[in-house]
N, C-alpha and C positions, 0 to 999 in steps of 0.2 A: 680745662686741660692746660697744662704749665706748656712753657716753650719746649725744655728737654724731652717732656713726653712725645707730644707733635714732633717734632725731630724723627725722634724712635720710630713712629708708624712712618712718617715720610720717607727715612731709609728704607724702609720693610717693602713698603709699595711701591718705590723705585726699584731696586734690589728684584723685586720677583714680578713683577708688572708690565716694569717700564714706564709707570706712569709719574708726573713729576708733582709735586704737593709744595707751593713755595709757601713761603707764610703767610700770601694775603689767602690760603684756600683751608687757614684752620678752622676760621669760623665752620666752612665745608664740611670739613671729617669731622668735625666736633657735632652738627646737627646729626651727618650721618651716622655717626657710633650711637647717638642718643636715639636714635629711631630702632638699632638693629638691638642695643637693650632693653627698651621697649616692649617690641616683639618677642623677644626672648626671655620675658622675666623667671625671675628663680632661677635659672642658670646657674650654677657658680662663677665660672668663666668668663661670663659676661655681669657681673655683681658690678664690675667699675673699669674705667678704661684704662687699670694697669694692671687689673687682671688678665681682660683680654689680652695686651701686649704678652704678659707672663705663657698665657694660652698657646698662644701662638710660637712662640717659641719654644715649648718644652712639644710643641702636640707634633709625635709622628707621621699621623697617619692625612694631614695636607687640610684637614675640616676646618681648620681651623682660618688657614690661608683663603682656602674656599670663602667661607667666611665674611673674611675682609675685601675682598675681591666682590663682592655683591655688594657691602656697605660703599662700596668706593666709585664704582663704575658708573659709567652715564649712560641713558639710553634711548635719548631721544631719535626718533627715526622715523618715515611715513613714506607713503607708497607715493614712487616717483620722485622722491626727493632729489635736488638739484636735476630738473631734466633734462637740462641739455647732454649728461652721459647717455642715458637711455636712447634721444634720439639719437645719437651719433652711434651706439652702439647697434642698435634696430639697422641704420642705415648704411652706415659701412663697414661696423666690424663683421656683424653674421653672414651678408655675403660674398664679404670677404675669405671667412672660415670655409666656406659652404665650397666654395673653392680653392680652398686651400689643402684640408683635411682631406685625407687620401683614406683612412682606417675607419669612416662615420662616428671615431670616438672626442668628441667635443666635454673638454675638460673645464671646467670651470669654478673658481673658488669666489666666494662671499668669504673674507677674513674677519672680518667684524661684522656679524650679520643683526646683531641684537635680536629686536621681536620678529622679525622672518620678512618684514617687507620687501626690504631690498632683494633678497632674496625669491623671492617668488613674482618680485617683478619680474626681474630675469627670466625666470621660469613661465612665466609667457610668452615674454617675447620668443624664446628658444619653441616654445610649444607652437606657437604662432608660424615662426619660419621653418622647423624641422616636423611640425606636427605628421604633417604630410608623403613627408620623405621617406624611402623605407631604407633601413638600415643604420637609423644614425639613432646613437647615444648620448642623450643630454645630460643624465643627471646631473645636478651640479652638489656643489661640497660648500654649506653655509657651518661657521665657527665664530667660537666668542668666550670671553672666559668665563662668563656669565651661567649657569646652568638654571636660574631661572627665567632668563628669558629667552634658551633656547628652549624649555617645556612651551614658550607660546609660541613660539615658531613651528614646532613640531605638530601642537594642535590647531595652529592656521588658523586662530577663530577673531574675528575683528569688528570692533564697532560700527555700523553703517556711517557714522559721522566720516570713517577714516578710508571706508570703503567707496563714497559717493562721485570722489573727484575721479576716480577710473573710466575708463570709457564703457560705456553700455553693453556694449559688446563681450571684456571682458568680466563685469558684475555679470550677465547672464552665464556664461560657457565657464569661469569656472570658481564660481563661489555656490554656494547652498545658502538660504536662507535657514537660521535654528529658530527655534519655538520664543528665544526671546528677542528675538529680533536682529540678533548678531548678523555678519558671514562667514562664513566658511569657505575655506578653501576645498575645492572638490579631490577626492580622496588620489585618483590621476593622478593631480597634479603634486600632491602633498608626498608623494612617493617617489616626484622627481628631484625632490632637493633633499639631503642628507644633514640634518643639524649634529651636528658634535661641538663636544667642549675640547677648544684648545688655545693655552696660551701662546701669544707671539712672541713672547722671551724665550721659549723653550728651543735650547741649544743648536739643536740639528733636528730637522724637518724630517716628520717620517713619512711624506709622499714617494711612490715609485715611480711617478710620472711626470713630467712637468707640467704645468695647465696652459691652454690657450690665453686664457684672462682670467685676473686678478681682481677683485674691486674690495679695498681695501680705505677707505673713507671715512675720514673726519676720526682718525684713530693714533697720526701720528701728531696733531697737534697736542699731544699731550705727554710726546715725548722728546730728551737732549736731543741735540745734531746728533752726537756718535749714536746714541741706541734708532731714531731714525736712517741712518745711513748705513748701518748694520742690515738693518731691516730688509730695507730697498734692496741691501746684498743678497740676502736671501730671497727676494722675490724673484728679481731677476736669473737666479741660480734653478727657481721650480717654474721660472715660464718657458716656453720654448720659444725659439727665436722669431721675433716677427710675431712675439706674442704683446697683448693690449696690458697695460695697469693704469685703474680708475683710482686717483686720491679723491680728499674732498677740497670745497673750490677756495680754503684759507692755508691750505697746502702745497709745497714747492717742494720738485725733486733738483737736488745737485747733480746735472751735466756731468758735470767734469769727473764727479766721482764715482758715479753710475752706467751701467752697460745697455741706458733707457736714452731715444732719441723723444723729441719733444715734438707730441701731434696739436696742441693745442691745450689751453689750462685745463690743468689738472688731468691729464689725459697723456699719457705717455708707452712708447711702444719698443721694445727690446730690440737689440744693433742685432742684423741677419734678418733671415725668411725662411718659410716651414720648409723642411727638404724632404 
C-alpha cells in the first residue's frame, strides 16, 4: 500500500470513527485489509485495496463502512479488567445509587463493550446488590461499532481459561457449563444487558434519558484532543448530575473543559447531585 492510499483510509477512519491511523499504524491496516481479503475472496470489491477504498465510497447502503470498521477495530478485553473500577464501583458507586435513585430505574451504559465482558461484569455486580431488592431496574445498555463482537456478547459464551479468574461464587450462579466445555452466561442474566451497535461519532445521541454511569474505556486513546473532548461533551450532556464516568487507566479527562469533577484516576463524576 503506497503512502497516498494509507492516507485515503486514514481519512475515512478518522472521518467516520474517530479513530486516528498515523503512519507508524500502516504496517496495521495493511495486515488487517490483508486478513479481511482473505476472508473474503472472490469478492470484487475486496480484489485489492483500491477497490475497497472505490467500495467504499460509491456504496450507499454503510456495508461497506461496516466493513472497515471490523478490519480496523481492536478488541482486546477480559472479565475484571483493570479492577480497581469494579471495586470502587461495587463499593461506593451502587450504594451510593441505591440511595440516591428515587424511580428503581438504574441506567447504565457500556460505550465500548467489545465481547460482553465488561459488560456482564457489571451485570453482576448490579444483580448482586439489586438482585434482592424489589422494584428496581437494572438493565443495562452495552454498544460498540463492532457487530461481530456484539453477536459474542449477545451469546455470552466464553472460554473457561477466561472464565477461571471470577470468583466461585460467580462461575456457579451465573454461568452454565456447554457440552464443550465453554461458559455461558445464564439466560437471566444475558437478558439484563442489551448489546446494540453504535457509533461514538454519531452526531446527536438518541437516548431519552440520561444514565447514572458511563464506562466508556481504553476507547478514547485512539482519538484527537477535539474528537475526545467532544466526546466527554456528550457524555456528560447523557449523565445525570452526580452521575459516575469510568475511562481507562492510559486516559485523562480536561477539568477545565469538562462539567466532570475528579474522583480518582480514571474515574470521574459530573458537577451537581441526583434531585
Amino acid at each position: 500500500m503506497n503512502q497516498s492510499l494509507f492516507q485515503q483510509f486514514a481519512a475515512l477512519v478518522t472521518q467516520n470513527f474517530g479513530i486516528q491511523l498515523p503512519p507508524e499504524k500502516k504496517a496495521l491496516l495493511e495486515s488487517r485489509l490483508f486478513k479481511l481479503k482473505n476472508d473474503n475472496m472472490g469478492r470484487p470489491e475486496l480484489a485489492s485495496d483500491e477497490a475497497f477504498l472505490k467500495y467504499i465510497r460509491e456504496d450507499k447502503t454503510g456495508k461497506g463502512l461496516a466493513m472497515l470498521a471490523e478490519a480496523i477495530t481492536t478488541h482486546h478485553t477480559f472479565f475484571m479488567r483493570e479492577a480497581d473500577h469494579f471495586s470502587f464501583y461495587e463499593k461506593e458507586v451502587l450504594p451510593y445509587l441505591e440511595k440516591s435513585i428515587r424511580d428503581g430505574d438504574m441506567r447504565t451504559w457500556c460505550a465500548a463493550s467489545s465481547t460482553g465482558e465488561e459488560a456482564y461484569t457489571l451485570a453482576m455486580m448490579l444483580e448482586d446488590h439489586f438482585g434482592s431488592l424489589p422494584g428496581w431496574e437494572t438493565t443495562l445498555l452495552a454498544t460498540d461499532l463492532s457487530k461481530d463482537v456484539l453477536e459474542i456478547g449477545k451469546n455470552g459464551v466464553y472460554s473457561a481459561e477466561s472464565v477461571k479468574t471470577l470468583p466461585a461464587l460467580w462461575q456457579n450462579s451465573y454461568f452454565h457449563r456447554t457440552i464443550d466445555g465453554k461458559y455461558q452466561v445464564v439466560d437471566r442474566l444475558r437478558h439484563k444487558v442489551l448489546f446494540r451497535r453504535f457509533n461514538l461519532m454519531t452526531p446527536v445521541f438518541p437516548f431519552k434519558r440520561p444514565f447514572h454511569v458511563i464506562f466508556c474505556r481504553n476507547v478514547m486513546i485512539y482519538f484527537d484532543n477535539t474528537t475526545r473532548d467532544n466526546l466527554v461533551r456528550k457524555f456528560a450532556e447523557f449523565l445525570e448530575p452526580g452521575g459516575y464516568l469510568f475511562i481507562g487507566h492510559s486516559e485523562v479527562i480536561d477539568r477545565h473543559k469538562s462539567d466532570f469533577d475528579y474522583v480518582m484516576p480514571s474515574i470521574y463524576r459530573k458537577k451537581g447531585a441526583f434531585t
